[in-house]
C-alpha positions in Angstrom: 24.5 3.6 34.2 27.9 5.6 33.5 29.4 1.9 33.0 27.2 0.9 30.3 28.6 1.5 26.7 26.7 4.0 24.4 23.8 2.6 22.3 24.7 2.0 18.6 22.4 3.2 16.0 20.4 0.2 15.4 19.6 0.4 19.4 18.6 3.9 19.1 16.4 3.2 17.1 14.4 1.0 18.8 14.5 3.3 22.1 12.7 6.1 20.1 10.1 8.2 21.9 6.5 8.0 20.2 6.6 10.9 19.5 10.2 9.9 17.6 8.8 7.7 15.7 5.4 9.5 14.6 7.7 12.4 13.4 10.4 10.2 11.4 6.8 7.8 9.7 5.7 11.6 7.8 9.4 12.1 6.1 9.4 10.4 3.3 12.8 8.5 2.3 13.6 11.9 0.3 13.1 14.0 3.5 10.0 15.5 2.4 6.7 15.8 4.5 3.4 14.2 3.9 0.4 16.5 4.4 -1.9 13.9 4.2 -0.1 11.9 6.9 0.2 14.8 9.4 -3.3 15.9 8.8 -4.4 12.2 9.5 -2.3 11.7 12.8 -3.4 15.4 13.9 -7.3 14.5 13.4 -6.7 11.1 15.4 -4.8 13.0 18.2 -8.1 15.4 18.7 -10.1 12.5 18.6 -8.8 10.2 21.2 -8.6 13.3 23.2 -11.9 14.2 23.3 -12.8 10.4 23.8 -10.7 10.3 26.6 -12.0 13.2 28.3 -15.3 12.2 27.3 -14.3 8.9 29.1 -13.3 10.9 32.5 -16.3 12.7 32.4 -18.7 9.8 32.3 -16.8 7.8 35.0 -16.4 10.8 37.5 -20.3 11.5 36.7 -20.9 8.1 37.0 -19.0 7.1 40.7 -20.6 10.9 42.0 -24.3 9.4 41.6 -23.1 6.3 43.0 -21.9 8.2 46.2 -24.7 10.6 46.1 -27.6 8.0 45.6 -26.4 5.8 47.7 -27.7 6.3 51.0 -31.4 7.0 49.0 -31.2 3.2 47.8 -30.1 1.8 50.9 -33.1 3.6 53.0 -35.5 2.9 50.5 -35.1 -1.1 49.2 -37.3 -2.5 51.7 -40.0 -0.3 49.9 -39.3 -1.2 46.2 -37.3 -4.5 46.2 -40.1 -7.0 47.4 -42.0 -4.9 44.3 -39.0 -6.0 42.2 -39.0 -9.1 43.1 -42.9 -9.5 42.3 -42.4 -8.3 39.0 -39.6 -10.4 37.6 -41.1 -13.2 39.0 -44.0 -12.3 37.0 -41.9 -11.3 33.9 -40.0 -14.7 34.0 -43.8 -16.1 34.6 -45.6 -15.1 31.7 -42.1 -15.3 29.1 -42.8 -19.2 30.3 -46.1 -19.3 29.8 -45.9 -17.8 26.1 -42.9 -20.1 24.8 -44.9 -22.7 26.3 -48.0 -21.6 24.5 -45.7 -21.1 21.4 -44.7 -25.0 21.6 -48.0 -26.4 21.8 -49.4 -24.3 18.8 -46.2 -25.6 16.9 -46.8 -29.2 17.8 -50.8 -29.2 17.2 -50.5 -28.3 13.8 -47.9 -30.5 13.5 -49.6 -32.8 14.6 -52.7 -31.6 12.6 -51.4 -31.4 9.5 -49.5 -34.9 9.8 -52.9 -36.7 10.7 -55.3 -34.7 8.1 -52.7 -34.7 5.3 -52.9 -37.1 2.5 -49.8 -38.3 -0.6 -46.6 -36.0 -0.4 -48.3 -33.2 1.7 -47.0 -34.7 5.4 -45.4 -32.0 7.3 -41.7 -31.7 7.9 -40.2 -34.6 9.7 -43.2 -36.9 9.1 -41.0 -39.5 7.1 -39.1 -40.3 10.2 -42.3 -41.7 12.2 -42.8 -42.9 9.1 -39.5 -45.1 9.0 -40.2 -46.2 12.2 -43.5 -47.4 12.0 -45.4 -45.1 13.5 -46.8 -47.9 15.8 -42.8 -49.2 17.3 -42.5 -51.6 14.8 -38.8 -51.0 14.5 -39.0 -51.8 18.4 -41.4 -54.9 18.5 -38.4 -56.2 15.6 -35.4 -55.6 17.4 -37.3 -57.4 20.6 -37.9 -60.5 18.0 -34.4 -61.0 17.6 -33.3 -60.7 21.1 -35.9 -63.4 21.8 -34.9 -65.7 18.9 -31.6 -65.2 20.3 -32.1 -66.1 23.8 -34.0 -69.5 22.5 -31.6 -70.4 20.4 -29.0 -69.9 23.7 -31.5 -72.1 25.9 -31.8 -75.0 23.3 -28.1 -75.5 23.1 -26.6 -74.6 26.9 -30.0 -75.9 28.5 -31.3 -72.7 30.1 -31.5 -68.8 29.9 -28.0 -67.1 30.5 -27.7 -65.3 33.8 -29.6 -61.5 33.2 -27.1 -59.1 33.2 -28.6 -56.8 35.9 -29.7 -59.5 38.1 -28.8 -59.8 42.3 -26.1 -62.6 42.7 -27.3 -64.5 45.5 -24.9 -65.1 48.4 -23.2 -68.1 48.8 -24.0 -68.5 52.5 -27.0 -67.1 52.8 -27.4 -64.4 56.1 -23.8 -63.7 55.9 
C-alpha cells in the first residue's frame, strides 16, 4: 500500500465513512447546521436501533423454543398428527363441499331465471345461447356445409377423399 499514490480530493470523497457523509449532508453550503436534519437522522438512528434489537430478541426467543420444544413435539406427534391429518382432511372436505354448493345455487337460478324470464329480462350471458341457437343450430350448419362439400368433391373426383384420420392399409398385407 506504501506504493500507491495518495488519493485526490475527488477520490476522497467517494471513500467517506457514513458517518462522513451524514455529518457533511447537515452543513449547509454556508457551513451552518440544520436542526431539522439532525433531529430527523437522530430520531431514525433510535428507531432502527430499537427495531434491531427488537429483531434479536424475537429470533433468539424464537430458535430457544425451537430447541426447548423440540423434543416435546418429537415424543408427542404420533398422538396429535393422525388428529391433524383428520382435520384438514375434513377442512379441505367441507371448503369443497360449500364452493360446490355455491356453484350449483349460482347455476340453478341461472338457469331459473333464463327459462322463467320473458322480453329483455334473460339473465346475464343468455344472449350467447341465444346466438347459438340454443338447440346447436350453429353446429347442425357448419355440419351442412362440410357435407355439401364433400358431395360436391364425390361428383367431380368420383368418390369421397381419403378421411384424414383413417388406418392406411399395408401394402402387403401380414408384413
Amino acid at each position: 500500500m506504501a506504493d500507491r499514490p495518495a488519493p485526490s480530493s475527488a477520490e476522497r470523497h467517494h471513500e467517506r465513512s457514513l458517518i462522513e457523509r451524514a455529518a457533511h449532508a447537515f452543513f449547509h453550503v454556508d457551513g451552518s447546521t440544520s436542526t431539522h436534519h439532525l433531529l430527523g437522522f437522530l430520531a431514525l438512528a433510535v428507531a432502527l436501533t430499537a427495531l434491531v434489537v427488537l429483531a434479536g430478541v424475537t429470533v433468539t426467543g424464537a430458535l430457544a423454543a425451537a430447541v426447548l420444544l423440540t423434543p416435546l413435539a418429537l415424543l408427542t406427534v404420533p398422538l396429535w398428527a393422525p388428529v391433524a391429518v383428520v382435520v384438514s382432511m375434513a377442512a379441505t372436505a367441507s371448503l369443497l363441499a360449500c364452493c360446490a354448493g355455491v356453484a350449483a345455487v349460482a347455476a340453478g337460478t341461472w338457469a331459473h331465471r333464463y327459462l322463467t324470464a320473458t322480453g329483455w329480462h334473460h339473465p346475464v350471458g343468455a344472449h350467447r345461447v341465444e346466438a347459438s341457437g340454443g338447440g346447436g343450430s350453429a353446429v347442425a350448419e357448419v355440419a351442412s356445409h362440410v357435407r355439401r362439400y364433400y358431395d360436391a368433391y364425390a361428383r367431380e373426383h368420383g368418390g369421397f377423399p381419403p378421411r384424414p384420420h383413417a388406418r392406411v392399409k399395408d401394402a402387403a398385407p401380414g408384413a
